[in-house]
py3Dmol code that shows the C-alpha trace and the ligand (Angstrom):
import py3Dmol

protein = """\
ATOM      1  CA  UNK A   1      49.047 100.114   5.912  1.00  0.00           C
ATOM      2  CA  UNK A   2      48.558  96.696   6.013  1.00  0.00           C
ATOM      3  CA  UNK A   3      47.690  94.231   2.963  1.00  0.00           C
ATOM      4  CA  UNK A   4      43.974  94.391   3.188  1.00  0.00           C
ATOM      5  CA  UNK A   5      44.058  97.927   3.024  1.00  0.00           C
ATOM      6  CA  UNK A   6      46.704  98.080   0.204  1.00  0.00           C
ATOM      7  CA  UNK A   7      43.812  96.086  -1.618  1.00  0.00           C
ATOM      8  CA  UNK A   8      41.760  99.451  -1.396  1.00  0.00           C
ATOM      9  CA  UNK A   9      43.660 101.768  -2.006  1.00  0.00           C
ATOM     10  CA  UNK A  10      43.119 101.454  -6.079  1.00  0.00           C
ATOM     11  CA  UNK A  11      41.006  99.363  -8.735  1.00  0.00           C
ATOM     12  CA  UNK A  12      44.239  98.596 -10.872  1.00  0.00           C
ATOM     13  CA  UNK A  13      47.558  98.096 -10.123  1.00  0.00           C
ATOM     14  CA  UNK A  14      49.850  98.542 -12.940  1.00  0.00           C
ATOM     15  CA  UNK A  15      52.740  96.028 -13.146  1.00  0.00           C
ATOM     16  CA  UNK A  16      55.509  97.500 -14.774  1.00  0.00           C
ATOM     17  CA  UNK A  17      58.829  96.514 -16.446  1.00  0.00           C
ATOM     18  CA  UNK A  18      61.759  99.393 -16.325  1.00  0.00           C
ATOM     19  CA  UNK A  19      64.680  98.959 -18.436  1.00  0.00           C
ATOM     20  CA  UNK A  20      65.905 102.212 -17.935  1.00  0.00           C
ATOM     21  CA  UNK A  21      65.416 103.857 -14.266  1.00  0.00           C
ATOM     22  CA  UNK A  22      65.425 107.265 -15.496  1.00  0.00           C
ATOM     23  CA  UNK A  23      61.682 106.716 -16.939  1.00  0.00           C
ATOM     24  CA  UNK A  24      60.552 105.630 -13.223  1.00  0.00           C
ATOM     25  CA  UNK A  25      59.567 109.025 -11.910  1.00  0.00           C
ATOM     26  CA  UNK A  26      58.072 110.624 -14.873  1.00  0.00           C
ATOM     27  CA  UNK A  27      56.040 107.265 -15.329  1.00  0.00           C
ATOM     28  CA  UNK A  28      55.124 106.924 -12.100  1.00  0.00           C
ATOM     29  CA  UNK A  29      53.740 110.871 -12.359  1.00  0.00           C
ATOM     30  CA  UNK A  30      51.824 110.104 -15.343  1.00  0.00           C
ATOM     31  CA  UNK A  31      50.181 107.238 -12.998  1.00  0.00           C
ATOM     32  CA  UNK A  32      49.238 109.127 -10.399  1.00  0.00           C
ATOM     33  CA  UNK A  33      47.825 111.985 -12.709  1.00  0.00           C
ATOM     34  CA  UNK A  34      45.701 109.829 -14.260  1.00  0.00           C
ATOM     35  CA  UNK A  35      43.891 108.282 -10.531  1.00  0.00           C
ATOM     36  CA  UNK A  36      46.571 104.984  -9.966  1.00  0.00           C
ATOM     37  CA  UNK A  37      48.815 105.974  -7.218  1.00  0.00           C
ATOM     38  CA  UNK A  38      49.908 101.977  -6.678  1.00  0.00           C
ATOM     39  CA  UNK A  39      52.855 100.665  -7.959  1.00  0.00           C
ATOM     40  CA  UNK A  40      54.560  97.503  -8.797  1.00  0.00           C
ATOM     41  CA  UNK A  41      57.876  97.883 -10.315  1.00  0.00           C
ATOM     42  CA  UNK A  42      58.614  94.074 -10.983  1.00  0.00           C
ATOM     43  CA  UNK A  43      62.422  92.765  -9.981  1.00  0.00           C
ATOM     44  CA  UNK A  44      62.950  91.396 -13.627  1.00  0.00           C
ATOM     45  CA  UNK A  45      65.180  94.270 -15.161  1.00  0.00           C
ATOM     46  CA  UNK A  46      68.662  95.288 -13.678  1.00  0.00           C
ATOM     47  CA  UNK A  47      67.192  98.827 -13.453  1.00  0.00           C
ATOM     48  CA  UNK A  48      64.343  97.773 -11.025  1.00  0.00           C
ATOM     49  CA  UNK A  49      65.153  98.753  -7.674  1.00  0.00           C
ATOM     50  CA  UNK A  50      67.132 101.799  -8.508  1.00  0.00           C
ATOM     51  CA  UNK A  51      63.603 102.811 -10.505  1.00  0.00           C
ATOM     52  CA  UNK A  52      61.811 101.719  -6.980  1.00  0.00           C
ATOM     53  CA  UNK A  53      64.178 104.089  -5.260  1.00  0.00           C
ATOM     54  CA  UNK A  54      63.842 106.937  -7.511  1.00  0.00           C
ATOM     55  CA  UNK A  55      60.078 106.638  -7.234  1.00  0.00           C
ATOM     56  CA  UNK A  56      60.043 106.811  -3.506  1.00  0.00           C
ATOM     57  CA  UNK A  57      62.137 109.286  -2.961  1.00  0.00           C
ATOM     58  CA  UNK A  58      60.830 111.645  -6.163  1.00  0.00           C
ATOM     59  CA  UNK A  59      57.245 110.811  -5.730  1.00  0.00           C
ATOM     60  CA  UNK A  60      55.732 111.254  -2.503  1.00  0.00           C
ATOM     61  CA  UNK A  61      51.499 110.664  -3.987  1.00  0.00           C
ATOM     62  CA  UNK A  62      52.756 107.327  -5.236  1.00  0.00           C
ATOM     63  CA  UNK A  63      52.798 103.615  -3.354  1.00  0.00           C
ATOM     64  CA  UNK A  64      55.635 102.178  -5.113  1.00  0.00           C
ATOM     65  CA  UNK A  65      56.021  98.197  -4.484  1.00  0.00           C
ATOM     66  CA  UNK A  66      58.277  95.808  -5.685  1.00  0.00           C
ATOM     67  CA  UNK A  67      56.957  92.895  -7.418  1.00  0.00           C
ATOM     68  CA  UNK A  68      58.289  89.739  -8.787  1.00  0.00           C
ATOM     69  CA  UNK A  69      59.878  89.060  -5.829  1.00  0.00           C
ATOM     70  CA  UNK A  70      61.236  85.277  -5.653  1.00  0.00           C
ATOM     71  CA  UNK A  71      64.011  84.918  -4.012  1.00  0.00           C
ATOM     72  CA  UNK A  72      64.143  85.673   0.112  1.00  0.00           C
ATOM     73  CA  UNK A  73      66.841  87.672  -0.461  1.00  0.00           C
ATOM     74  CA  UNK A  74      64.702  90.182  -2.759  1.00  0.00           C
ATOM     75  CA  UNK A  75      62.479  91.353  -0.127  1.00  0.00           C
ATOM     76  CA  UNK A  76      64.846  92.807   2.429  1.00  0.00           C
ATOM     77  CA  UNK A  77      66.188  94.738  -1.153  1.00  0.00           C
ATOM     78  CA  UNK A  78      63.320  96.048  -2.063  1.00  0.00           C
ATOM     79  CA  UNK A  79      62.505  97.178   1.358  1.00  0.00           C
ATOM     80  CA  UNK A  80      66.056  99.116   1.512  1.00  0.00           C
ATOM     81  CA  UNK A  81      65.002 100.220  -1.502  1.00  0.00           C
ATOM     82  CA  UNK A  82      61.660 102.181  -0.479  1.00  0.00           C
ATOM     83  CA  UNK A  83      59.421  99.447  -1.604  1.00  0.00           C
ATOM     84  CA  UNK A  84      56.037  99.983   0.465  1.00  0.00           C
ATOM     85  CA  UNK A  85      54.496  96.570  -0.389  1.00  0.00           C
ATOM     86  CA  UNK A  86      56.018  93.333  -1.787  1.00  0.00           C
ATOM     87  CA  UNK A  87      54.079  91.075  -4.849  1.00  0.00           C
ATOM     88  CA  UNK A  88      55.056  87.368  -5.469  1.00  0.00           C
ATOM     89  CA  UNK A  89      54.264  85.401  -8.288  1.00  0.00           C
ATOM     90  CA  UNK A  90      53.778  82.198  -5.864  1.00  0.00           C
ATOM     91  CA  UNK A  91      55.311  81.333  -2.366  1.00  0.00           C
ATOM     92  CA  UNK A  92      57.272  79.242  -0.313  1.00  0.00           C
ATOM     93  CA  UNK A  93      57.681  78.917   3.259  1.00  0.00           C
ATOM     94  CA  UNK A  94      61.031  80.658   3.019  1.00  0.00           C
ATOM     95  CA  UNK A  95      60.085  83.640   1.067  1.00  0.00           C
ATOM     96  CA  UNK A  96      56.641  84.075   3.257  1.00  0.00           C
ATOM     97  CA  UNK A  97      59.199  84.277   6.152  1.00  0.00           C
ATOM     98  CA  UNK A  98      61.308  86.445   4.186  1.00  0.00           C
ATOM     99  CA  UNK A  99      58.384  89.210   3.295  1.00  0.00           C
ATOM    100  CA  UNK A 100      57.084  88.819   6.687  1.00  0.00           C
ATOM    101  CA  UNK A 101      60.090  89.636   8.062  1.00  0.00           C
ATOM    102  CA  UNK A 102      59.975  93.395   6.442  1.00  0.00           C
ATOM    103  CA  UNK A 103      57.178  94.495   8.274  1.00  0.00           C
ATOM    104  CA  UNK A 104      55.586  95.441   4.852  1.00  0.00           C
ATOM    105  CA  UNK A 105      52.156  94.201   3.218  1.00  0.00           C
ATOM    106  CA  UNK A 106      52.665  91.297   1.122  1.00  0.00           C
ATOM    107  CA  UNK A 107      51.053  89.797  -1.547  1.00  0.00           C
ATOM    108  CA  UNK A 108      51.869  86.265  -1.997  1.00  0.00           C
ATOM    109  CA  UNK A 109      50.645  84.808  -5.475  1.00  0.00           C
ATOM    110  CA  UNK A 110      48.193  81.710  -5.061  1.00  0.00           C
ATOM    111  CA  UNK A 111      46.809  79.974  -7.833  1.00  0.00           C
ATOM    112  CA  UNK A 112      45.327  77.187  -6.032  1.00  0.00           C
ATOM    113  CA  UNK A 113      42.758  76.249  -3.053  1.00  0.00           C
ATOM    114  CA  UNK A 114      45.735  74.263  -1.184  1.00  0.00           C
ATOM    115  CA  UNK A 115      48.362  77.617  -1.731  1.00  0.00           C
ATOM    116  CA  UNK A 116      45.729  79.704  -0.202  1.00  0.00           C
ATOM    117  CA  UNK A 117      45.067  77.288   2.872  1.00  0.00           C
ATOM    118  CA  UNK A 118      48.702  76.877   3.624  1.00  0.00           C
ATOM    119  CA  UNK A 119      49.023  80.675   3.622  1.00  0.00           C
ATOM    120  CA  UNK A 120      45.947  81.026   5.667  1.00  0.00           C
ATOM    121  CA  UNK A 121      47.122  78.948   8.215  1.00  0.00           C
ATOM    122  CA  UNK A 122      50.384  81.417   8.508  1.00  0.00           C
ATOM    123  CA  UNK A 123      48.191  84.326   8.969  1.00  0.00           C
ATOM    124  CA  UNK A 124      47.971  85.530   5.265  1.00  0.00           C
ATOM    125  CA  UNK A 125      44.769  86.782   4.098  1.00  0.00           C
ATOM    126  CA  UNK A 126      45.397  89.113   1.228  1.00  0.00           C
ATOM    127  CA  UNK A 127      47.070  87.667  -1.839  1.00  0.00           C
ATOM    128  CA  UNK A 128      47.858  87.772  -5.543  1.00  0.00           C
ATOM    129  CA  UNK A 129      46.138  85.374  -7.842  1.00  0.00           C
ATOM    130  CA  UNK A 130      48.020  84.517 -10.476  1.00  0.00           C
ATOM    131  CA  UNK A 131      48.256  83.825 -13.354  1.00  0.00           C
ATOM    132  CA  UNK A 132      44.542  84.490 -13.172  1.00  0.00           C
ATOM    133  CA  UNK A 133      43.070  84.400 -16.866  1.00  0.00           C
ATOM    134  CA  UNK A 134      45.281  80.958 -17.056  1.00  0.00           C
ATOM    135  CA  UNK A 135      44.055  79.251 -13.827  1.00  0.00           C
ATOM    136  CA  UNK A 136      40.375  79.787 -14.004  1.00  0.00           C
ATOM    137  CA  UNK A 137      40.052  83.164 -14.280  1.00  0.00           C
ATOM    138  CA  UNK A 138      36.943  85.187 -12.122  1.00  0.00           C
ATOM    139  CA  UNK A 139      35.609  81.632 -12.324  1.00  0.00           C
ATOM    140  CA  UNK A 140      38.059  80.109 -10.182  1.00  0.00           C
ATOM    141  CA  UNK A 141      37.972  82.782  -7.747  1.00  0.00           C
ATOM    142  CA  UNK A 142      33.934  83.094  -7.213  1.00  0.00           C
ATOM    143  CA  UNK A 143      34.157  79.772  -6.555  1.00  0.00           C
ATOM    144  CA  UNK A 144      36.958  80.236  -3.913  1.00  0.00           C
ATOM    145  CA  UNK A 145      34.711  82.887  -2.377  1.00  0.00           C
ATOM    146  CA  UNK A 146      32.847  80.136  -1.305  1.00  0.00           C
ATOM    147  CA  UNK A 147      34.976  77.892   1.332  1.00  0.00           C
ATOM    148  CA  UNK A 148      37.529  80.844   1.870  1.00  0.00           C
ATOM    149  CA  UNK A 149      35.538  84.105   2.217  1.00  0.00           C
ATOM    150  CA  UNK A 150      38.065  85.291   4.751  1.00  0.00           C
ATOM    151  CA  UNK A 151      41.037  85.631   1.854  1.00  0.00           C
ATOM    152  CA  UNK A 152      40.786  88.849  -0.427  1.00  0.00           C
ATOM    153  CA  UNK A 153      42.604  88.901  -3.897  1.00  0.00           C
ATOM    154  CA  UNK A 154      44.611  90.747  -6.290  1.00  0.00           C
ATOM    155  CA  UNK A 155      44.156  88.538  -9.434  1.00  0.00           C
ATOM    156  CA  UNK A 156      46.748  89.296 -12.155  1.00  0.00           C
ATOM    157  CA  UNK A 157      48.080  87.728 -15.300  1.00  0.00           C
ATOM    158  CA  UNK A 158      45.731  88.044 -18.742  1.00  0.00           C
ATOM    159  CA  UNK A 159      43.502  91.186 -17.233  1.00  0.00           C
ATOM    160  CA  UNK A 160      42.549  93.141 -19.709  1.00  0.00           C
ATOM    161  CA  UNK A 161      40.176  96.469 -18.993  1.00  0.00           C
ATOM    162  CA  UNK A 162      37.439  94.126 -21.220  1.00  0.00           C
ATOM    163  CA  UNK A 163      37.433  91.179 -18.432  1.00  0.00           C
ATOM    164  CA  UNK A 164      38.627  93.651 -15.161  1.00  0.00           C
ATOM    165  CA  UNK A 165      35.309  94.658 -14.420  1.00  0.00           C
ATOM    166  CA  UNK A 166      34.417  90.768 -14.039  1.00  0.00           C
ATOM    167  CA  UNK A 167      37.321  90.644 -11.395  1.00  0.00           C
ATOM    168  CA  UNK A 168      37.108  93.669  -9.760  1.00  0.00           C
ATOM    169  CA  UNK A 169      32.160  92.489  -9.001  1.00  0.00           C
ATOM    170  CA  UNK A 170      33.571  89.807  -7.077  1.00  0.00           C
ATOM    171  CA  UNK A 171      33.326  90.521  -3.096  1.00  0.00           C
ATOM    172  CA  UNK A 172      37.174  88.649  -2.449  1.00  0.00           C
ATOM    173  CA  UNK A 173      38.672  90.781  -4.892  1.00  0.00           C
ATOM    174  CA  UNK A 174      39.778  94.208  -3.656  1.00  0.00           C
ATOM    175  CA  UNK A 175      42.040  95.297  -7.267  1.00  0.00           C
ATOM    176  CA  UNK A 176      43.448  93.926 -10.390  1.00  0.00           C
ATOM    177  CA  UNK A 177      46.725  94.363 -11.788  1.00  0.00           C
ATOM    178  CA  UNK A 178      48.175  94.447 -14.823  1.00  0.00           C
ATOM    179  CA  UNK A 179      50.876  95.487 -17.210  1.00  0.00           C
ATOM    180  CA  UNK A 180      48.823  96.953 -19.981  1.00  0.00           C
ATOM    181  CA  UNK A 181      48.875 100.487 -18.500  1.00  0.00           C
ATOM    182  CA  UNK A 182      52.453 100.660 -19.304  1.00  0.00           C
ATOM    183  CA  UNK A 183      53.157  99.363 -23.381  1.00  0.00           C
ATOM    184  CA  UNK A 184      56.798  99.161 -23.477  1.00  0.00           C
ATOM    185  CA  UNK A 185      56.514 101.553 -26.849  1.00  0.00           C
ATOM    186  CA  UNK A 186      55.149 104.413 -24.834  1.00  0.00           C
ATOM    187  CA  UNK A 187      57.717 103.805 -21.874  1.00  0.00           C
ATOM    188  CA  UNK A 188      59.892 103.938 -24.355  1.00  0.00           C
ATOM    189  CA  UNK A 189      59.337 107.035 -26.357  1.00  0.00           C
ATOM    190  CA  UNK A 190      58.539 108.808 -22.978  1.00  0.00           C
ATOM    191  CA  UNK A 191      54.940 108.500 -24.237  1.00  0.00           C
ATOM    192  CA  UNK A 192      53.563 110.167 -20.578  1.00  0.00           C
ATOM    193  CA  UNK A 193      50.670 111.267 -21.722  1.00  0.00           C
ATOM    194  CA  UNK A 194      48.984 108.069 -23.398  1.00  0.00           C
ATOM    195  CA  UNK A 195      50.274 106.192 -20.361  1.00  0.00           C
ATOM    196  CA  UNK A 196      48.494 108.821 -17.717  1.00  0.00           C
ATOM    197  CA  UNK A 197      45.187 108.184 -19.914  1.00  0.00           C
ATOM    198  CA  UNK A 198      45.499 104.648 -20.034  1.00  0.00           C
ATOM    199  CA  UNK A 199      45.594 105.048 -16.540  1.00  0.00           C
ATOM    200  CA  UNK A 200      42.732 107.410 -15.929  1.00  0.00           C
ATOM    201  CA  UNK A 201      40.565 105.141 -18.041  1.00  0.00           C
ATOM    202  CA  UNK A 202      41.599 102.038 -15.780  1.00  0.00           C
ATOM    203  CA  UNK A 203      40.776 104.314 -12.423  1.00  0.00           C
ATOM    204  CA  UNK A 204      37.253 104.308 -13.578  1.00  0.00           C
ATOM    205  CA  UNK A 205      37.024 100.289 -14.238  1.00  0.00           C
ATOM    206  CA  UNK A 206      35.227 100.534 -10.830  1.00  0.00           C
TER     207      UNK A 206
END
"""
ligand_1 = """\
11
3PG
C 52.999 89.750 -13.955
O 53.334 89.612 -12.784
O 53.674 89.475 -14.944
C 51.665 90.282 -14.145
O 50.816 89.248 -13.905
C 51.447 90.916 -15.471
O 50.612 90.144 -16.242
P 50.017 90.747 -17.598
O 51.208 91.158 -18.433
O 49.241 89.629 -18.201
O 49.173 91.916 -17.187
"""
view = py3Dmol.view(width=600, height=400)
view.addModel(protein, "pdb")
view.setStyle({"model": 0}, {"cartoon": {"style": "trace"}})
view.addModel(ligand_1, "xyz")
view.setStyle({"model": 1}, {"stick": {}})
view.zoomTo()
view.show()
């Protein structure tokens, strides 16, 4: 699978937030039951690559990633970890080097013409936009479309299911993500079942 394709494989990737990585693989079930096999556990919780683990070893339907990933050192984790794919808020030179050296699809966040060119020029075509409501929003990318058809997007940050189907129209956008599939309430209380129809409702966005 490479990053293009990783942009097809879903309309919505939820971003999630694990204190506790004994929720990971019934979450990541009630996911995939409701239509969102893709993944992004985010690195921001102690708990976060043990839950990336569990899910790849307990969860065969699911394409667990690891996102937040910021320092170089946090890709070659993740991918010991069973990460599949690798998100990044933005990107430097040595973290692009870092994620390329996995061998796994990346997406590297961008949330300006100039980040996506100096990407480009590396051989990156598939990234994150972020944070997308607060840079410009469906806006900014349409109008990105335009000099730099070749790059496809996940936009993230502020997507709602109200303003995802304005994303997900756009012919450089290939899925959304976002962390309102998982309300830390229901991951909480082991709410499974409003999180898998959160998530079927999202899997019909497109
Ligand atoms: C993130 O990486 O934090 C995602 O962009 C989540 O953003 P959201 O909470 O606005 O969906």
């Amino acid at each position: 699978m490479n990053a293009d394709e990783l942009l097809n494989l879903a309309p919505v990737v939820p971003v999630v937030v694990l204190e506790d990585a004994a929720a990971a693989v019934p979450l990541a079930r009630a996911l995939v039951a409701g239509g969102l096999p893709v993944i992004e556990v985010t690195l921001r919780t102690p708990a976060a690559l043990e839950a990336v683990r569990r899910i790849a070893a307990e969860v065969p339907d699911a394409v667990v990633g690891a996102g937040t990933v910021v320092r170089p050192e946090d890709a070659e984790r993740s991918l010991d970890a069973g990460a599949r794919f690798l998100v990044s808020p933005g990107c430097t030179e040595a973290l692009r080097a870092a994620m390329t050296a996995t061998g796994l699809p990346f997406l590297p966040g961008i949330a300006t013409a100039s980040e996506a060119m100096a990407l480009l020029e590396r051989g990156v075509t598939a990234m994150k936009f972020f944070p997308a409501e607060a840079s410009g929003g469906a806006g900014l990318l349409k109008s990105l479309g335009g000099p730099l058809p070749q790059i496809r997007f996940c936009p993230t940050g502020g997507i709602t299911p109200a303003n995802a189907p304005g994303y997900l129209a756009l012919d450089n956008v290939g899925c959304v993500g976002g962390s309102w599939l998982t309300p830390a309430d229901a991951v909480r209380a082991g709410d499974w079942a409003r999180i898998e129809e959160l998530a079927r409702q999202a899997a019909a966005l497109r």
